[in-house]
C-alpha positions in Angstrom: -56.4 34.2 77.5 -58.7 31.0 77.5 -56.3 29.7 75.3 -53.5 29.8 77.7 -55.6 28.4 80.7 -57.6 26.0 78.3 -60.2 26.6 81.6 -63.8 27.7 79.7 -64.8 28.0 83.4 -62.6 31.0 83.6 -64.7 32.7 80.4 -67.1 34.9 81.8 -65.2 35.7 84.7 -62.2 37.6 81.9 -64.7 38.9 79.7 -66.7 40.8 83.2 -63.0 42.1 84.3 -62.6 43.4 80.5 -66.1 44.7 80.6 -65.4 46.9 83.6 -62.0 47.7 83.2 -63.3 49.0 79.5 -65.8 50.7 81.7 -63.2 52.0 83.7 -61.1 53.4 81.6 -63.8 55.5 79.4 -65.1 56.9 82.4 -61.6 58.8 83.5 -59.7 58.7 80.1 -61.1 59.0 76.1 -60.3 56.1 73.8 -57.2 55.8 71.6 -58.6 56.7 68.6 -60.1 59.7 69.8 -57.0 61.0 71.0 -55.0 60.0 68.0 -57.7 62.1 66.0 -57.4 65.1 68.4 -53.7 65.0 67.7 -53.6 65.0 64.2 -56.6 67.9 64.6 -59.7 65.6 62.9 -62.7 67.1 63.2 -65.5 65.1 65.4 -68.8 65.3 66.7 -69.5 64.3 70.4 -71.6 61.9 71.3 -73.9 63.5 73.4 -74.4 67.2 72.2 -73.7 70.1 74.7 -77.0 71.2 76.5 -77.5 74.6 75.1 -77.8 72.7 71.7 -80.0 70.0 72.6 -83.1 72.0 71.5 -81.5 73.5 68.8 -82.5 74.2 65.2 -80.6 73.7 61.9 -81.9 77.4 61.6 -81.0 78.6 64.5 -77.2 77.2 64.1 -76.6 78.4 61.0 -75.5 82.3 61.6 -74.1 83.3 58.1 -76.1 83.1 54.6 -75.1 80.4 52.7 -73.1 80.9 50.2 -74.4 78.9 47.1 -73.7 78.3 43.2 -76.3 78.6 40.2 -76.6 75.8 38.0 -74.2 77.8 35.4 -71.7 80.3 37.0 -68.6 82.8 35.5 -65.1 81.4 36.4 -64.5 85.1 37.5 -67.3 84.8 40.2 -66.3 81.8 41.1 -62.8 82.2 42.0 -64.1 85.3 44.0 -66.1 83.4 46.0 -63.3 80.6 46.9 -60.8 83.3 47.7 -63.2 85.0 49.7 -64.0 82.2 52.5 -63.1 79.1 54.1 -66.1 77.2 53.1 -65.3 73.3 52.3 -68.9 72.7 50.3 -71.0 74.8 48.3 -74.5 73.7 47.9 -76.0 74.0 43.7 -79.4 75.2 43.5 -81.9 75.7 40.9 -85.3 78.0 40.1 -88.5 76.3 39.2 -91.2 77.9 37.1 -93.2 78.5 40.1 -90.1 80.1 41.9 -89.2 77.3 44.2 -85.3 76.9 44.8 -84.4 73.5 45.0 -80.9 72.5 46.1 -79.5 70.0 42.6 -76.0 69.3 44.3 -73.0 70.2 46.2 -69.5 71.3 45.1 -66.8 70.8 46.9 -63.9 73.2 47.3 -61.6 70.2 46.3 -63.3 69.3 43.1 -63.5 73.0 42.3 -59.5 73.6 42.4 -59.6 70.6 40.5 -61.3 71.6 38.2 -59.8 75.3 37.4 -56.6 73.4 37.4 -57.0 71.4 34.6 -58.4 74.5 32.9 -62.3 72.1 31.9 -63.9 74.2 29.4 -67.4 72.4 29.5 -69.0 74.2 26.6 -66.5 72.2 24.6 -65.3 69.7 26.3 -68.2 68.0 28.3 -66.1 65.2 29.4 -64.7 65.5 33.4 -63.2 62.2 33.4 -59.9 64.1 31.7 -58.8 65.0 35.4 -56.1 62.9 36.5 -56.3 61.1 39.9 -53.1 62.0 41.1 -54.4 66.2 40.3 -57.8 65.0 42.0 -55.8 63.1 45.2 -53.2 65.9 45.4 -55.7 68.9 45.8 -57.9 66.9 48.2 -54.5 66.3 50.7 -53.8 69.6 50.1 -57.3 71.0 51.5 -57.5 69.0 54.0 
């Protein structure tokens, strides 16, 4: 705009009617990129949480057990447990000697139907790099 007017005076007084009509317009309407992420149904956190969950506890929000993998797992138990829930990531935990359980990873549903895809026998074959992007990309779009 200052380029049209070539008026610096002018400056300040566009960027305060920007400022509040920015202000404005948040106030009684959510931004564009919120709405195009409502529309195609993207998940998002609000900024300020609601106020039953202000004092809230990772505990206390997590209702259901979690539903982990061993370090070593059947293929059987595993396709079990991905056709019996929704769940996006599985967290990998691991004993100590002491009998401490210490979370080593996560898995996620994606790389798993990757994975039983390609058929990766790691006993044998220890290498993961054999997936092919294109299998990789195609089972993320698909979950998602």
């Amino acid at each position: 705009m200052v380029e049209i007017t070539n008026n610096l005076k002018l400056l300040p007084l566009i960027m305060l009617v920007l400022l509040i009509s920015k202000a404005v317009g948040d106030e009684f309407n959510e931004g564009l990129y919120e709405e195009q992420s409502r529309l195609k149904n993207i998940p998002q956190l609000e900024s300020k949480p609601k106020y039953q969950m202000r004092k809230m506890t990772a505990k206390e929000a997590c209702g259901k057990r979690v539903i982990s993998f061993p370090r070593v797992v059947k293929v059987a138990d595993l396709v079990s447990i991905l056709r019996s829930n929704i769940h996006n990531g599985f967290p990998v935990i691991d004993h100590s000697r002491n009998g401490e359980t210490f979370v080593i990873g996560l898995l996620l549903r994606s790389h798993l139907l990757v994975l039983l895809q390609s058929k990766v026998d790691f006993h044998k074959d220890v290498k993961v790099a054999n997936v092919p992007l294109d299998d990789y990309c195609e089972a993320v779009v698909r979950d998602f």
